[in-house]
C-alpha positions in Angstrom: 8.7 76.6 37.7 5.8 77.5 35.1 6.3 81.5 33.1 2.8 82.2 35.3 4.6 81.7 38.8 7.9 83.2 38.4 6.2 86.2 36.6 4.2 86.6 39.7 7.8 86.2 41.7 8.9 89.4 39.2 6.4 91.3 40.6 6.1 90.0 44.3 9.4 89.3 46.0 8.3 87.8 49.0 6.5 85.3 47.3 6.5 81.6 47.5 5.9 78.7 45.4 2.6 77.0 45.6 3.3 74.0 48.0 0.9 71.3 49.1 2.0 69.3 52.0 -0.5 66.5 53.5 0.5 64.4 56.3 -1.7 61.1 56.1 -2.3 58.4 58.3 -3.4 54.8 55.8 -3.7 51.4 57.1 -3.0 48.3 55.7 -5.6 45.5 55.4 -4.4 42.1 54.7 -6.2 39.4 53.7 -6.1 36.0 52.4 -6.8 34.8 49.0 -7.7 30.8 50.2 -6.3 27.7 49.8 -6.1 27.3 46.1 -2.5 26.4 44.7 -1.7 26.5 48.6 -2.8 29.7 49.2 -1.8 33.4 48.8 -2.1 36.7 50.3 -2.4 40.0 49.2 -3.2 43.8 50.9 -5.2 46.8 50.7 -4.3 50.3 51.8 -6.8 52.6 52.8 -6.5 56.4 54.2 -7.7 57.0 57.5 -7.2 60.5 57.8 -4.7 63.6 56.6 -4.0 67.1 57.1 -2.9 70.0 55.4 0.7 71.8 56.1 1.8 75.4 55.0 5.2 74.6 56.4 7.6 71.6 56.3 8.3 72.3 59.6 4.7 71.8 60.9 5.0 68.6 58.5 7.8 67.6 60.4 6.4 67.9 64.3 3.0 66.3 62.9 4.5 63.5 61.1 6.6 62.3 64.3 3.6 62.7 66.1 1.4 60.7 63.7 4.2 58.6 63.2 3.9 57.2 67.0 0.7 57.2 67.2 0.5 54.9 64.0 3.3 52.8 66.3 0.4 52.7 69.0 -2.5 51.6 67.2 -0.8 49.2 65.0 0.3 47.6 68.3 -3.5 47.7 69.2 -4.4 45.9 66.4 -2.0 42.8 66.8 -3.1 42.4 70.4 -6.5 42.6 69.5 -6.1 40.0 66.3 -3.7 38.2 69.1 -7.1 37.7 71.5 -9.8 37.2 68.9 -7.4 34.2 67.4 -7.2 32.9 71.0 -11.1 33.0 71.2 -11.5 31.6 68.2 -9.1 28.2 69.2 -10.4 28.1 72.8 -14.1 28.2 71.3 -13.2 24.8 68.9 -11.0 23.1 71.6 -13.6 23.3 73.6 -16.2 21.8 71.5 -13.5 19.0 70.0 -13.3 20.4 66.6 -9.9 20.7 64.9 -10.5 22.8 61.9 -11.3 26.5 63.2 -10.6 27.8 59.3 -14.3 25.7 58.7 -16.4 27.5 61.4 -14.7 30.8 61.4 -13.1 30.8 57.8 -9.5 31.8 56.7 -7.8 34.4 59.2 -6.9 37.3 57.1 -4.2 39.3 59.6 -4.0 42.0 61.8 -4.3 45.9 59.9 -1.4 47.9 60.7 -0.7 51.5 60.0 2.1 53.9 58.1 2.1 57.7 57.9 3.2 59.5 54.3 4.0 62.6 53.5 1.9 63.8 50.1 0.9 66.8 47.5 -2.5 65.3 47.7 -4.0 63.2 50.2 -5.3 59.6 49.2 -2.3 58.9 46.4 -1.2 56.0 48.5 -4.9 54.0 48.5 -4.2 50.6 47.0 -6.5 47.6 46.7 -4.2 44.5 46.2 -5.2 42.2 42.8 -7.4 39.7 43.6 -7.5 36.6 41.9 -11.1 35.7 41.8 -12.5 39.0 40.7 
């Protein structure tokens, strides 16, 4: 603890110790780098949204909650990447053409979500190396 806060402490008992507490919802992108040297993937995180706790206990109810709900929409996602591949093979099959990667190009993936626990909110954004840039 730095001389300033426990001074303060001295002088106010009931104090407590400057704590930041953000609950934040990121997802994660992936995507797909192309066929050179047979291919490769990488992935981008990205915050969504956070809040702010005074109280680990408040941290804890929200980040169960956040937690599930992360569960949900990730499972939103994969259906809905599920359905769009679908369309996408249906649509070729249907017009005799066997390489779907040339009319709708390389398939990145499904995003899917995590919840952290953080002193300040974005410290988990990430944008995976890319090769060509």
């Amino acid at each position: 603890m730095a001389g300033e806060a426990h001074a303060f402490m001295e002088v106010c008992k009931a104090a407590q110790p400057a704590k930041s507490i953000y609950v934040s919802l990121y997802t994660c992108c992936p995507w797909y780098g192309g066929p050179e040297e047979g291919g490769w993937w990488g992935e981008d995180h990205a915050l969504v949204a956070y809040q702010h706790f005074d109280t680990d206990e408040a941290a804890d109810v929200a980040q169960a909650a956040i937690t599930k709900l992360a569960e949900e929409l990730g499972k939103t996602r994969r259906d809905e990447f599920g359905d769009l591949c679908l369309q996408q093979l249906d649509w070729c099959e249907q017009r005799g053409i066997d390489d779907s990667n040339a009319v709708f190009g390389e398939v990145d993936g499904e995003s899917s979500y995590f919840v952290v626990r953080e002193d300040s909110p974005g410290s988990q954004n990430y944008r995976g190396e890319r090769c060509w840039s």
